[in-house]
N, C-alpha and C positions, 0 to 999 in steps of 0.2 A: 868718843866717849871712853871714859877709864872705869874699868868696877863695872859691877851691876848694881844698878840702884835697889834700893830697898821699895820706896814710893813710886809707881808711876800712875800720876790721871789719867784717868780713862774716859774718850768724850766722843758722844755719836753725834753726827751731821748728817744732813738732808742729802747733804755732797761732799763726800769723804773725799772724792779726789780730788777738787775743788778746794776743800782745805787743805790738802797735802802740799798740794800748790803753794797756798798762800803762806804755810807757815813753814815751807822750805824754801820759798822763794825769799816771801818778805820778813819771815823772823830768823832764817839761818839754822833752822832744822835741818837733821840728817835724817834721810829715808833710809833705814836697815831692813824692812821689811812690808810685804805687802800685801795681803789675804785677798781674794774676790771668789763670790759666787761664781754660780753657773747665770748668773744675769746680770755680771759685771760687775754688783757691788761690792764693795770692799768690808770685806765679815771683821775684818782685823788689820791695822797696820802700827806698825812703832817706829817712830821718830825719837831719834836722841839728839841730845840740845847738852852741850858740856858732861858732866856726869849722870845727868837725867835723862829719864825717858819718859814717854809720852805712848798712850796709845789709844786708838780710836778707829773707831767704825762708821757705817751705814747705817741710819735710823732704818728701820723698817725691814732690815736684813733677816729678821726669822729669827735670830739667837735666842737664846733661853738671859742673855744679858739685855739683850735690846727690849726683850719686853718687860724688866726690870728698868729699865731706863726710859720706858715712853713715857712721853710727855711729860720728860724734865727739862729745864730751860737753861740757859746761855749760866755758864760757871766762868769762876775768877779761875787765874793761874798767875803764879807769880816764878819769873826766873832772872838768877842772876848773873848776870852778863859782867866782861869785863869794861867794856867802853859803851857806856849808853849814849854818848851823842853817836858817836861811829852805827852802832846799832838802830837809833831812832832814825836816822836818815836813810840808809838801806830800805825801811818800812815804809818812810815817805815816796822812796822813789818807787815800790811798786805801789805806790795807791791806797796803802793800809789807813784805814781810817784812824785818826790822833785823836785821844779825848783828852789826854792831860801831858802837855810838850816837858822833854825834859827840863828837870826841876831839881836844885838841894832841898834835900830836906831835915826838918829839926833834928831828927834821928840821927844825921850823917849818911845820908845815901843820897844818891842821886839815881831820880828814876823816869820814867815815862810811863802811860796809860795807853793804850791804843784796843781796839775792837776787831774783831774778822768777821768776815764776811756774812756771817751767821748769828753774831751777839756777842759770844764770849767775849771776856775782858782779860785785856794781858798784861800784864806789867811786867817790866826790865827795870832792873834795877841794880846796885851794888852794895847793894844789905845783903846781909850774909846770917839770914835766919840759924838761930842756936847757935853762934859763935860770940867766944865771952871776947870783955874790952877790960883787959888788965885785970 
């Protein structure tokens, strides 16, 4: 990661380590950091993915955020990768569930859809949100 981002989502799970897994395994996150309770949960962790970061906890963890965040359900995130077929096949091979295989799109990107373990929905892509075309 270069810079510090301005934006990072922030996304609780049932099994925060569970998704640290999948989304450093299967989407090529990097684990910079990692918070746990005294009961193992994870209060806090940040993943960085290219110049973004990512950070996420334990549903149920006690936080004064978590209980701001109960019972809210499965969010989008959108990142932009340089090689999305290279990237959607890494995801295939640990098992990430595919909802939409990559695809061009009218816009000029090519992207893919896929889900984690928990709902969320992820898209890769090579749109490059707020970047002008001539």
């Amino acid at each position: 990661m270069t810079g510090t981002p301005d934006i990072c989502p922030a996304l609780r799970y049932e099994d925060a380590k569970a998704a640290i897994k999948q989304l450093t395994e299967g989407f090529g996150f990097t684990e910079h950091a990692v918070y746990e309770g005294e009961d193992g949960r994870v209060v806090h962790a940040e993943l960085g993915y290219g110049n973004g970061m990512l950070m996420l906890g334990s549903k149920g963890s006690g936080t004064e955020f978590d209980k701001l965040m109960a019972g809210s359900g499965p969010v989008a995130v959108y990142v932009r990768v340089a090689d999305v077929d290279e990237h959607h096949a890494r995801a295939v091979a640990q098992g990430i569930e595919i909802v939409m295989p990559p695809a061009d799109q009218e816009y000029g990107s090519r992207d893919y859809t896929a889900r984690d373990a928990e709902g969320n929905v992820w898209s890769f892509g090579t749109y490059a949100p707020g970047a002008t075309t001539g």
